[in-house]
C-alpha positions, 0 to 999 in steps of 0.5 A, a space after each residue: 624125111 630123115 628117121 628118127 628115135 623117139 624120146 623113149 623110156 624103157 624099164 627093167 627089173 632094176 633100171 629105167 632107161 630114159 633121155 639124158 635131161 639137165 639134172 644129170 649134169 653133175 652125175 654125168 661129169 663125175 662118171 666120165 672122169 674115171 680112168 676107165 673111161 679116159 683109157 677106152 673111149 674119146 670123151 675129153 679128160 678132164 670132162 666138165 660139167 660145162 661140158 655135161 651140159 653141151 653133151 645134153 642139151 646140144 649134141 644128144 638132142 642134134 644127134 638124136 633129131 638128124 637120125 643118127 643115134 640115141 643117148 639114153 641115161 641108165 638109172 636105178 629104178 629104187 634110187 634114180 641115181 644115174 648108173 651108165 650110158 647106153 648110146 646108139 650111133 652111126 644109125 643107118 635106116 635103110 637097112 635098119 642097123 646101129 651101133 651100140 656102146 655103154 658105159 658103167 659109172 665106176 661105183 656101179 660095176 660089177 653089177 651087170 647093168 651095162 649088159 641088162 641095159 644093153 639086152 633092154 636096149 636090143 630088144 627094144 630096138 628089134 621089137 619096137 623099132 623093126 631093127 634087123 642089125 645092132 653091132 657093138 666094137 671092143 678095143 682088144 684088150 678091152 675084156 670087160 666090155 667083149 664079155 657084155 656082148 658075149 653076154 647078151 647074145 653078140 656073134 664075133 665077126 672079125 677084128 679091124 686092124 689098127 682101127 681103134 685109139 685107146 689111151 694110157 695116163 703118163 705119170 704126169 697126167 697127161 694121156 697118150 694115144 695108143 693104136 689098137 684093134 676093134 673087135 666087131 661083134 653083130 647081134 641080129 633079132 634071133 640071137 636073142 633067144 633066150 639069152 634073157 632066161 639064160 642071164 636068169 639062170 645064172 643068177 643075173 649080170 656080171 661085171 662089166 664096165 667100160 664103153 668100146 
């Protein structure tokens, strides 16, 4: 019998994460359409909210029942309002590990959601869920996105050459596809040792936004 997660909701001080439903339509095409996003990740420009529906009503829940992730909304626990999207992926239940990305609406950064949502996220995962392996892949020149997991605890562990396709907007536009590396980072249950006390101490979580 294949794996699953459950539909979860996890609580922080600021930000309640939870399964993406329907009334996030609108929220989750308005984030996706930011050139951040277009330049870092895969989602289709311009993103719909055609599209927003499929997303949450077809692909996270067929993701989610054949094992092989989890999509969580990020919202804010005074306002509701839809901040970011953490996403698990390519989970492997034998050896208990999965990828882990985020993405920050461009209004919401510089806040340290994605790093607070992501920290919630391991730890959940290695608590809850018996996870013994999280890994996180950053394009190269995607600095903000490195600093969320260097943030939270992740160790480097080498650069996949040429594995990763970002994007530039041409002035017409349209995007072209440019080749670059990942950078894989790893995050097991003990590099989390104190790495919430220390986001504390330093007054909390910086600025961070992209997915990859």
């Amino acid at each position: 019998m294949t794996s699953t997660f459950p539909n979860v909701s996890i609580s922080t001080e600021r930000l309640v994460l939870r399964p993406l439903d329907e009334d996030d339509v609108p929220a989750l095409a308005e984030m996706m359409n930011d050139e951040m996003v277009g330049a870092w990740t895969d989602v289709p420009q311009p993103f719909t909210e055609e599209g927003a529906r499929g997303w949450i009503t077809e692909w996270a829940p067929t993701e989610r029942a054949a094992g092989r992730g989890l999509d969580l909304a990020v919202t804010e626990f005074l306002t509701q309002r839809l901040v970011g999207l953490v996403q698990l992926t390519k989970t492997n239940w034998h050896i208990r590990s999965t990828e882990l990305s985020y993405i920050i609406a461009s209004w919401a950064r510089g806040e340290g959601y994605a790093s607070e949502a992501s920290l919630a996220t391991a730890q959940w995962l290695f608590g809850d869920q018996k996870f013994e392996r999280i890994e996180v892949r950053t394009a190269a020149d995607n600095t903000a996105s490195q600093q969320v997991a260097q943030k939270i605890g992740c160790i480097s562990e080498g650069v996949l050459r040429n594995a990763c396709i970002a994007h530039v907007r041409n002035e017409d536009g349209t995007w072209t596809d440019v080749r670059t590396d990942f950078i894989v980072w790893s995050l097991l249950p003990e590099d989390l040792d104190g790495v919430g006390e220390e986001l504390a101490d330093t007054g909390g979580f910086t600025s961070f936004s992209n997915w990859n």
